[in-house]
Steps between C-alpha positions, in 0.01 A plus 500: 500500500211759406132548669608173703519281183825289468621417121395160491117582601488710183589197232267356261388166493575330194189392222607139603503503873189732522357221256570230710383691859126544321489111318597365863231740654286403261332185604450649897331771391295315248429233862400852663251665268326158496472524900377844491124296313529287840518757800264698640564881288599752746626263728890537662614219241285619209707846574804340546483283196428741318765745588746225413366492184518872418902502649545208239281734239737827648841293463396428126444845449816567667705264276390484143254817555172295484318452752248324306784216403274238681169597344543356212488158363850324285726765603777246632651307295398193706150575385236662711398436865179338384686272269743395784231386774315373250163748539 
């Protein structure tokens, strides 16, 4: 064990499983970004919100090393957030 790290903390995700972590994450932060237009900015829930949605942002970058992964539209191979709530 060095600098308090034990081996297993140190592994890499696999492409798959990171895959699957940001699809299922997908729609919940897609429910909070659409909250943030509904609560009063500055506000302890607009803040909180939207620190949940930069950890999501932050885990993306974390994962597949882009942290814009969510930004954009038909990256999934489900087809894009819009498509799947029908916007």
């Amino acid at each position: 064990m060095r600098h308090g790290h034990s081996r297993q903390s140190r592994r890499v995700m696999t492409k798959d499983i990171a895959d699957r972590v940001l699809e299922s994450l997908r729609p919940t932060r897609h429910l909070l970004t659409r909250t943030l237009a509904d609560v009063p900015i500055g506000g302890p829930e607009y803040r909180q919100i939207d620190r949940v949605v930069q950890e999501i942002d932050d885990l993306a970058k974390v994962l597949i090393g882009d942290g814009t992964h969510f930004h954009r539209e038909g990256n999934s191979a489900r087809g894009s957030v819009i498509d799947d709530y029908g916007d």
